[in-house]
RODO-2510 file (C-alpha; in nm, 4 decimals, decimal comma):
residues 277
     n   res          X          Y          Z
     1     x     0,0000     0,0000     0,0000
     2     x     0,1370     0,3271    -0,0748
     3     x     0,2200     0,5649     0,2318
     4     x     0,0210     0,9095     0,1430
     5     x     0,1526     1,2738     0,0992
     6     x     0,1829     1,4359     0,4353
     7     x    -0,0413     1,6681     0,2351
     8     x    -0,3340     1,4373     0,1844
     9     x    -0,3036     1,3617     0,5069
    10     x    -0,3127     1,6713     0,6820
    11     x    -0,6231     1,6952     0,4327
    12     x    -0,7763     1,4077     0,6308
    13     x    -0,6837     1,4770     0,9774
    14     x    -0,9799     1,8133     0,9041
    15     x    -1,2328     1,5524     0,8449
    16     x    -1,2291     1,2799     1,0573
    17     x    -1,5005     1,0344     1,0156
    18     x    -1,6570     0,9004     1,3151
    19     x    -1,8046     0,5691     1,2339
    20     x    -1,9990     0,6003     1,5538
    21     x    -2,2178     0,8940     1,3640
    22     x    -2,3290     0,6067     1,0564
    23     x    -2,3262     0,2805     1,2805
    24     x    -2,1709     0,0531     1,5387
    25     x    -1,9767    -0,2735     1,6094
    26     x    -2,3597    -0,4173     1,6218
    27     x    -2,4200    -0,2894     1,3210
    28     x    -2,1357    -0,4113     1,1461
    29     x    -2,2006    -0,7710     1,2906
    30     x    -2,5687    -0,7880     1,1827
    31     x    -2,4202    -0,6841     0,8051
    32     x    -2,2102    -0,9723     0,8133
    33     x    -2,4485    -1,2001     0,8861
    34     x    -2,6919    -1,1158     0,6777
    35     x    -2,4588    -1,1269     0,4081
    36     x    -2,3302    -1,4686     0,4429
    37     x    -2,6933    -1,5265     0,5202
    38     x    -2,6412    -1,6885     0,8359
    39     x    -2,8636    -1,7638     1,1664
    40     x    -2,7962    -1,5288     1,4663
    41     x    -2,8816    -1,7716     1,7002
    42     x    -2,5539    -1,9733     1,5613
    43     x    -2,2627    -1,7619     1,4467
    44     x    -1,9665    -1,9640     1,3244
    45     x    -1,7865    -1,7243     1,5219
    46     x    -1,3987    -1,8140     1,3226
    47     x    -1,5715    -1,6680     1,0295
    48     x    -1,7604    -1,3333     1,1821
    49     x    -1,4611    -1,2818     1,3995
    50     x    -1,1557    -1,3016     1,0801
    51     x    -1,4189    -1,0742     0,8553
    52     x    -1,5041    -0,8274     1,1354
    53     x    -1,0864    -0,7691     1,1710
    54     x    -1,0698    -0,7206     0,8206
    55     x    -1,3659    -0,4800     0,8005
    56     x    -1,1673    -0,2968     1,1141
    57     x    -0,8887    -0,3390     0,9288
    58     x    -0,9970    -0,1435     0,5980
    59     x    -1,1169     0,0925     0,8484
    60     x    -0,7936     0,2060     0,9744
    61     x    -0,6534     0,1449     0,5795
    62     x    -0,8984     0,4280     0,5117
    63     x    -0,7804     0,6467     0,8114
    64     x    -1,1499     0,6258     0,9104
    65     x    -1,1935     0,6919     1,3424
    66     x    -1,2436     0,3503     1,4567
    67     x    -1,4254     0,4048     1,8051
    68     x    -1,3063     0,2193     2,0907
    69     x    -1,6221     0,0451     2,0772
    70     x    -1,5487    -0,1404     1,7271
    71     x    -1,2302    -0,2577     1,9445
    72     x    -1,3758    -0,3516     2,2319
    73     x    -1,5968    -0,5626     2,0183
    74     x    -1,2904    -0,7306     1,8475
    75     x    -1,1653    -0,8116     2,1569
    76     x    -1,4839    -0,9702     2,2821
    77     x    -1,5199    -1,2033     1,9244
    78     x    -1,1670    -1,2729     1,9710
    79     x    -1,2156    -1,3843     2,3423
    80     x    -1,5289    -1,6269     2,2593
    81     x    -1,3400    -1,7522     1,9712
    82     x    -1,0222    -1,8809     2,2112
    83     x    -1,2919    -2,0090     2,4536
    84     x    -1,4750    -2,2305     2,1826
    85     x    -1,1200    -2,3784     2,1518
    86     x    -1,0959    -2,4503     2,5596
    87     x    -1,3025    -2,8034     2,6867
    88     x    -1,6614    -2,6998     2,8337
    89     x    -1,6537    -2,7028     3,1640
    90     x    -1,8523    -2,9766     3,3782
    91     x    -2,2430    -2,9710     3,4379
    92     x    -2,1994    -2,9664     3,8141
    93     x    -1,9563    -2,6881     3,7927
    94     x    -2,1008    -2,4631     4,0596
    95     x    -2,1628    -2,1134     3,9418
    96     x    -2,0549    -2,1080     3,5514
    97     x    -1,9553    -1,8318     3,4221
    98     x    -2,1832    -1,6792     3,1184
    99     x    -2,1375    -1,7821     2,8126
   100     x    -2,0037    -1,4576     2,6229
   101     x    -2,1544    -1,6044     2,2873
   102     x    -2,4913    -1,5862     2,4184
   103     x    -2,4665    -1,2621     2,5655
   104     x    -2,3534    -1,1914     2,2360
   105     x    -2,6541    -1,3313     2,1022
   106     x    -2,8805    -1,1498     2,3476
   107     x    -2,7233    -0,8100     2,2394
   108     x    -2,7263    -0,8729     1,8531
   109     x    -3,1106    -0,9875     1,9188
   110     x    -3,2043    -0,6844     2,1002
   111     x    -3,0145    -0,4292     1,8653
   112     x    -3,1725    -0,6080     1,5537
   113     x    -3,5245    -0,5053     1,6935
   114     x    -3,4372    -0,1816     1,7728
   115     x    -3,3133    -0,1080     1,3887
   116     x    -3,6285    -0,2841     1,2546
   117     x    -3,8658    -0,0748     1,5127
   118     x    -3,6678     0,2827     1,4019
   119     x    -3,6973     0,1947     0,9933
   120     x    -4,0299     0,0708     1,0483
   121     x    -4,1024     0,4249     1,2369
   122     x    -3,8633     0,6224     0,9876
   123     x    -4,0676     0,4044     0,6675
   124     x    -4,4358     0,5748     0,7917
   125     x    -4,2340     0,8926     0,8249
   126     x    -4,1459     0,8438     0,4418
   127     x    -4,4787     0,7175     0,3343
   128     x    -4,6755     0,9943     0,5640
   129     x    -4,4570     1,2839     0,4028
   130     x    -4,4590     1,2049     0,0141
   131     x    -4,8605     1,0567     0,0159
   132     x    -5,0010     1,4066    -0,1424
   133     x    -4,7142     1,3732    -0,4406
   134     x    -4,7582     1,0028    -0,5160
   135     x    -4,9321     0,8878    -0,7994
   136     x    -5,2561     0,6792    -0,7493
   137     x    -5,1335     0,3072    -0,8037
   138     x    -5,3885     0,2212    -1,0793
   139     x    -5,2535     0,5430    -1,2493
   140     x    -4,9294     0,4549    -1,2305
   141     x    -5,0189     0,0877    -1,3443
   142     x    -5,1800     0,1608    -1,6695
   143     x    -4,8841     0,4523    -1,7609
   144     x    -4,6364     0,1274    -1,6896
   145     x    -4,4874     0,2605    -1,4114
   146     x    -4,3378     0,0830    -1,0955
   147     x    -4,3224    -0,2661    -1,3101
   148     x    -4,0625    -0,5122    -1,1723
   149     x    -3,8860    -0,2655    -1,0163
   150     x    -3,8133    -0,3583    -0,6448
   151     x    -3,8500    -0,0879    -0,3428
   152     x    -3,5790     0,1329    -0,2787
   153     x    -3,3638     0,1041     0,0532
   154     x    -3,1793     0,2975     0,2283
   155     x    -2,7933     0,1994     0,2383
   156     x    -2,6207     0,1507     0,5633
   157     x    -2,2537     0,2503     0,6050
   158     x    -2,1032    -0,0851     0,5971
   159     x    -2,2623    -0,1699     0,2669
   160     x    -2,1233     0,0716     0,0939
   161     x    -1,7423    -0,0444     0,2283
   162     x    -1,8655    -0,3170     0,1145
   163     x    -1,8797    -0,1764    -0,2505
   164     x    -1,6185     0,0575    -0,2222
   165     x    -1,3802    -0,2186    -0,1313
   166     x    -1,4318    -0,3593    -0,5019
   167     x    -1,3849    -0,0633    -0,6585
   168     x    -1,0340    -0,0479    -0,4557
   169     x    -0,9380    -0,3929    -0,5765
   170     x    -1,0579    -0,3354    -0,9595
   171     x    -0,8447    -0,0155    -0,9169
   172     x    -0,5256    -0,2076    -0,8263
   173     x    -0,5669    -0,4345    -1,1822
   174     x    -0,5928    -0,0766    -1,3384
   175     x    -0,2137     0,0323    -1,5608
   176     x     0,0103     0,1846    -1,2680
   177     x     0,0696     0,5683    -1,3270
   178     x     0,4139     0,6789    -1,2027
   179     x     0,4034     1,0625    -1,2356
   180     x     0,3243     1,2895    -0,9435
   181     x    -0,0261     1,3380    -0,9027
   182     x    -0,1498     1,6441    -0,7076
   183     x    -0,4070     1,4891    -0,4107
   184     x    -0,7461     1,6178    -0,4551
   185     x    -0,8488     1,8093    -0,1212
   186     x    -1,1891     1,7227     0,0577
   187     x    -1,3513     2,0294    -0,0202
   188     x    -1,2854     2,0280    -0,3437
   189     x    -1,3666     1,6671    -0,4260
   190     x    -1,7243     1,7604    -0,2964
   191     x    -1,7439     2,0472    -0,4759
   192     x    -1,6784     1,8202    -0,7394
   193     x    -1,9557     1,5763    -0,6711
   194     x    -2,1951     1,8203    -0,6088
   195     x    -2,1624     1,9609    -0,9418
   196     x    -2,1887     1,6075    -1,1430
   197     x    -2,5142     1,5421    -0,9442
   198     x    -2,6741     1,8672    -0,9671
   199     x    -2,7945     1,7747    -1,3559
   200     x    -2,8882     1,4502    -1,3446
   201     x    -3,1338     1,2433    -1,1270
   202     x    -2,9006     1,0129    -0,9740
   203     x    -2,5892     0,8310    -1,0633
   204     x    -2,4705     0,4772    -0,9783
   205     x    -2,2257     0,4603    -0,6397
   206     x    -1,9484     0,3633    -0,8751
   207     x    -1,9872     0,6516    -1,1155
   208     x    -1,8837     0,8562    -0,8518
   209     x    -1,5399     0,7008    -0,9087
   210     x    -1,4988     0,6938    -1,2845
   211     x    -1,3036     1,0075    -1,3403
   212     x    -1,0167     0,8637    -1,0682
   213     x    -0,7578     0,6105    -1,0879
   214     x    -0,5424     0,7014    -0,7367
   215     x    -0,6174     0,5071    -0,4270
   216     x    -0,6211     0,7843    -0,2254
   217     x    -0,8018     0,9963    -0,4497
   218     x    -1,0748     0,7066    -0,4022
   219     x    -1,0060     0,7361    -0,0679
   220     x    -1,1090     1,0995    -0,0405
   221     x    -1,3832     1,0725    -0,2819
   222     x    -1,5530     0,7743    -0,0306
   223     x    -1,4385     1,0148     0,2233
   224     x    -1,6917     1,2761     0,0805
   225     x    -1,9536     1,0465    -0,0017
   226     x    -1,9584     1,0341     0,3927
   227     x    -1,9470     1,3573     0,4724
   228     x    -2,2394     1,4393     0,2362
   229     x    -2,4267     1,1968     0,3926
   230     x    -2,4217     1,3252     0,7187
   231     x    -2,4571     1,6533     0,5925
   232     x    -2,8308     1,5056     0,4518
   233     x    -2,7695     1,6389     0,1214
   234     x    -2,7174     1,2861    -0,0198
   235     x    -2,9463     0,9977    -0,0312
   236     x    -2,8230     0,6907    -0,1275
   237     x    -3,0626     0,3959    -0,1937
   238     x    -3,0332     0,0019    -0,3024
   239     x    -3,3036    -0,1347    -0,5007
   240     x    -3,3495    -0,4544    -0,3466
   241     x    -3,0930    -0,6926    -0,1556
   242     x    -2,7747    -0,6766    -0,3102
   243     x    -2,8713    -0,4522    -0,6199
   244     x    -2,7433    -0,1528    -0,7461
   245     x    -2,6362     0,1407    -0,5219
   246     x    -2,7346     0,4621    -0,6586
   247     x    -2,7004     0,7837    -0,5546
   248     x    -2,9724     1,1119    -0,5327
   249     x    -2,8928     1,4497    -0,4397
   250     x    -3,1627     1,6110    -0,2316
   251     x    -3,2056     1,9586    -0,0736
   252     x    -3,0319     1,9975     0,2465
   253     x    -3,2953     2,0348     0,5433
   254     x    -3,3037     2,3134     0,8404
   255     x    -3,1672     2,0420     1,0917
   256     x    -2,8639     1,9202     0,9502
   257     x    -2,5525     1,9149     1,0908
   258     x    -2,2996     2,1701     0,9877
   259     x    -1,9338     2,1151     0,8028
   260     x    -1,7021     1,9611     1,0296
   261     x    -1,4546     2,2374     0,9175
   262     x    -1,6889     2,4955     1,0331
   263     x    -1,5704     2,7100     1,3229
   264     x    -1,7511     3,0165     1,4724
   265     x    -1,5723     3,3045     1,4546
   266     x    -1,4104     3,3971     1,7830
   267     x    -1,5239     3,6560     1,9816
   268     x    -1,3833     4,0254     1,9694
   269     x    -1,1490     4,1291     2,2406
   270     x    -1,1813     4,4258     2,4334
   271     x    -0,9901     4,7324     2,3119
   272     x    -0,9517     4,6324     1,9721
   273     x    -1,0147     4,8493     1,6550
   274     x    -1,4148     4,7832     1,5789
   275     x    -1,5064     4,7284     1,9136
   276     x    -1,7531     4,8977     2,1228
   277     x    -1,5894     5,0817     2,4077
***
């Protein structure tokens, strides 16, 4: 991997991503198995504990601000994993101690109904908000519209590392270019962004890449992708499980969070020139 520019990352040190604003270590374990489509209540935890290290892993590849929590979770996979290895202890042992998996399981459980019980609230929210402006479905049946085409869902953090890690590896396959390159800064990769959205509907997640070959200019440009998101001015949606990730950009509401590189201006000592006496 190629060490970046003290430049680029200077440029990254003024945005730091905290995952903990997207989702958690739960949140990250619940993606994993329901991509390798497995049963909570039995985790083969060798395999969820070597992919959750290399999720942390691309993480930190990314310079990303992995919490403590995402460690502390490590740990704990890691520590279930070496006991699985260790003889179970007797029946008449007096006082066992927990098992960790099934606290594990308990906690995985619990957080899983909590997500379903917030989309399920943030889904009537949608519907509630847009049912003036949709088109009556008999309407929109005999124009053709809305045929075969699965629902739209919202894309959570760790599936789009999920995609953005294959656009890393197709990069690596791409011709190397050994001149200097100039790294794009943050702001201005957005900038970018903003402008290729602002005349189409949408765009495909990996379209966003297209103009790039760098690493770390893919790095910055997932980098932004972030930071629009939790700046609400990007929606980014997955028809269906597994489909294509595309990309909207929407009008930035009253309540969202400002720039992380925005600062209010400091307050005017006493006695300087402009000041009231």
């Amino acid at each position: 991997m190629t060490t970046p520019s003290p430049e680029f990352e200077s440029s990254l040190e003024r945005f730091p991503v905290k995952l903990e604003v997207f989702e958690g270590p739960l949140d990250l374990l619940l993606h994993l198995i329901k991509k390798h489509e497995l049963d909570i209540y039995d985790i083969p935890i060798a395999l969820i504990t070597r992919q959750y290290l290399d999720y942390i892993g691309f993480m930190q590849d990314l310079q990303l601000d992995v919490a403590g929590d995402f460690l502390v979770m490590a740990a704990t996979l890691i520590h279930i994993k070496s006991r699985s290895l260790l003889p179970r202890p007797a029946p008449e042992q007096e006082d066992p101690e927990e098992d960790p998996r099934e606290a594990l399981v308990r906690r995985l459980v619990e957080h899983q109904k909590f997500k379903a019980a917030a989309e399920l609230l943030h889904d009537r929210e949608t519907v509630r908000s847009a049912q003036w402006s949709r088109p009556d479905e008999r309407i929109a049946a005999l124009a053709g519209e809305g045929l075969d085409k699965e629902p739209e869902l919202e894309v959570d953090l760790f599936s789009l590392m999920t995609a953005f890690k294959a656009i890393v590896e197709r990069a690596k396959h791409r011709p190397a270019n050994y001149l200097p390159m100039e790294q794009i800064p943050l702001e201005m990769r957005i900038e970018q962004l903003m402008a290729r959205l602002a005349g189409v509907e949408a765009l495909g997640f990996e379209e966003l890449f297209d103009d790039i070959a760098q690493r770390a200019d893919l790095i910055v440009t997932f980098l932004a992708i972030l930071e629009m998101i939790r700046l609400k001015v990007l929606r980014v949606v997955q028809s269906g499980t597994g489909g294509p990730i595309r990309v909207y950009k929407r009008d930035r509401p009253a309540d969202a969070p400002r720039p992380i590189e925005h600062h209010e201006p400091a307050a005017r000592p006493q006695g300087t020139p402009g000041s009231q006496s």
